[in-house]
SEGU-491983 format. One record per residue (C-alpha): residue number from 1; residue in one letter; x, y, z. Coordinates in Angstrom, 1 decimal, padded with zeros to 4 digits. Last residue first. Layout:
(NUM, a, (X, Y, Z))
...
END
This chain:
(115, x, (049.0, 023.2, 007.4))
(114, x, (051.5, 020.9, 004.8))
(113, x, (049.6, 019.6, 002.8))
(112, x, (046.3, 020.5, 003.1))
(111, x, (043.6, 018.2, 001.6))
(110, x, (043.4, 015.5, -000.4))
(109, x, (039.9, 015.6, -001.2))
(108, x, (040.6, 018.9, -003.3))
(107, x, (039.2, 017.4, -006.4))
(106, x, (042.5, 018.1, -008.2))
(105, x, (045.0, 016.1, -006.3))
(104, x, (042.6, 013.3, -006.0))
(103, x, (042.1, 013.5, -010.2))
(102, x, (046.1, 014.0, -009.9))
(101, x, (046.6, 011.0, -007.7))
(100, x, (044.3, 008.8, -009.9))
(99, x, (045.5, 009.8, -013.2))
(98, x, (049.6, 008.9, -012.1))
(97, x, (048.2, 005.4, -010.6))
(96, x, (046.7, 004.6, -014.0))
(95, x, (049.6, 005.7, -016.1))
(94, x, (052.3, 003.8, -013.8))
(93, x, (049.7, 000.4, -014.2))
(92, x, (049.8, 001.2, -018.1))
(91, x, (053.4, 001.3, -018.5))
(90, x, (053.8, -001.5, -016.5))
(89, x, (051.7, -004.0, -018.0))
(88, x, (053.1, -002.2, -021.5))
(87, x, (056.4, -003.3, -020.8))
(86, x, (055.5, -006.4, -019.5))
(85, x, (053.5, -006.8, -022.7))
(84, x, (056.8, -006.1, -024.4))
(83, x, (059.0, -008.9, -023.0))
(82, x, (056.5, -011.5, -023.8))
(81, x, (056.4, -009.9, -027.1))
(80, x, (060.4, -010.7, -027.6))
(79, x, (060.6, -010.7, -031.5))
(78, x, (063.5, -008.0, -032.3))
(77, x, (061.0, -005.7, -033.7))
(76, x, (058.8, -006.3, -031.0))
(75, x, (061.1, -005.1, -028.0))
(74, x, (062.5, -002.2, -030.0))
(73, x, (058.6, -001.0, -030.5))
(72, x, (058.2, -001.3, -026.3))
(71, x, (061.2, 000.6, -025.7))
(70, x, (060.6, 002.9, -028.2))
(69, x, (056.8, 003.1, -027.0))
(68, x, (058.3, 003.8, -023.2))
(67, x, (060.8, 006.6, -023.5))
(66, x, (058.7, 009.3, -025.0))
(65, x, (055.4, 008.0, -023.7))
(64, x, (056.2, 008.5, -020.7))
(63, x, (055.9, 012.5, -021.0))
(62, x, (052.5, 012.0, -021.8))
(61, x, (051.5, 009.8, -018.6))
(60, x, (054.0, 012.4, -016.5))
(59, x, (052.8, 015.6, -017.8))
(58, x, (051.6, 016.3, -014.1))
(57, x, (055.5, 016.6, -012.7))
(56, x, (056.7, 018.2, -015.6))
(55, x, (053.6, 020.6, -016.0))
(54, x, (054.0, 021.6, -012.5))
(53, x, (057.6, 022.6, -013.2))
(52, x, (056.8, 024.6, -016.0))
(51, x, (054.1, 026.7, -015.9))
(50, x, (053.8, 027.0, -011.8))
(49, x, (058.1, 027.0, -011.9))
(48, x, (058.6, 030.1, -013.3))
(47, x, (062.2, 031.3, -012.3))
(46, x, (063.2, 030.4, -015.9))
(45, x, (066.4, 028.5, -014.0))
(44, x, (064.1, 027.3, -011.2))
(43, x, (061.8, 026.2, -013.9))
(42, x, (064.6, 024.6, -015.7))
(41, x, (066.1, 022.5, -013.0))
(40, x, (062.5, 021.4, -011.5))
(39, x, (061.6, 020.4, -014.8))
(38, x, (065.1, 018.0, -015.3))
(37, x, (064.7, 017.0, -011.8))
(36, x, (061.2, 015.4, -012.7))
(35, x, (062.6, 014.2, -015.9))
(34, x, (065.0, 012.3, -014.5))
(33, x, (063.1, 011.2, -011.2))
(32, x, (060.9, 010.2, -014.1))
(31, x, (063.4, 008.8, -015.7))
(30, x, (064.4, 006.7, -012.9))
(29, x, (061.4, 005.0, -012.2))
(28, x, (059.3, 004.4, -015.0))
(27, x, (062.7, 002.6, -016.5))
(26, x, (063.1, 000.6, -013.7))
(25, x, (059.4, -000.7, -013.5))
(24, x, (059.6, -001.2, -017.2))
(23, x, (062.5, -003.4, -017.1))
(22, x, (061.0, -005.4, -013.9))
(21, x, (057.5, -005.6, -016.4))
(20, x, (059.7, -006.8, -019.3))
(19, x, (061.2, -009.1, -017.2))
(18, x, (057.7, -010.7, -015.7))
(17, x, (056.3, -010.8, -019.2))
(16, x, (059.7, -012.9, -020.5))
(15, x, (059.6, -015.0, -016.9))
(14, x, (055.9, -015.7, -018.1))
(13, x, (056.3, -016.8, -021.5))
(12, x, (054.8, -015.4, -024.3))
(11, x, (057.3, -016.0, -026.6))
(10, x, (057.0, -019.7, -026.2))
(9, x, (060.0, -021.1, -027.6))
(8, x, (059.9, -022.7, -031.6))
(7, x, (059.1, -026.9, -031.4))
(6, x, (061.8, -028.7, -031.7))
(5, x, (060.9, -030.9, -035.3))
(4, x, (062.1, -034.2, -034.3))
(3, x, (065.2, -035.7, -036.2))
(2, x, (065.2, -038.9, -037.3))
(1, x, (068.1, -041.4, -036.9))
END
């Protein structure tokens, strides 16, 4: 009998991008409820929530990056770069939508909430 070479599985497969995007998706979620509730917490335990609270909410594309590039870095080291462009897909689509709600927060075309 000869054996056939099996070819190595394709890393890059769709279901593995498609997981690592789900993952991400969850993980974009609740820590930034997380951290959201973490810098509401403290500013209404500093009583100064415009420095600190504000910058929790707005800080959101750099505070991502403290969860997401070891989650990203953990996916590579252990070989599953399908899984880690999903991770990034959804990194960078949670980054994009965060700019573009704070440049329209910021240009005043939002307007009044609330009155």
């Amino acid at each position: 009998m000869t054996e056939q070479p099996q070819s190595p599985p394709d890393r890059h497969s769709t279901r593995e991008v498609v997981k690592g995007f789900l993952i991400g998706l969850v993980l974009v979620i609740v820590l930034t409820c997380a951290l959201g509730a973490a810098g509401f917490g403290l500013a209404g335990y500093l009583r100064s929530f415009a420095t600190i609270g504000l910058w929790f909410v707005f800080g959101f594309g750099v505070s991502q990056l403290i969860y997401m590039v070891p989650a990203i870095l953990i996916a590579r080291r252990r070989g599953r770069t399908g899984l880690a462009k999903g991770l990034i897909i959804a990194a960078s689509l949670a980054f994009l939508l965060n700019a573009s709600c704070f440049v329209l927060f910021w240009s005043g075309r939002m307007g009044r909430i609330g009155g």
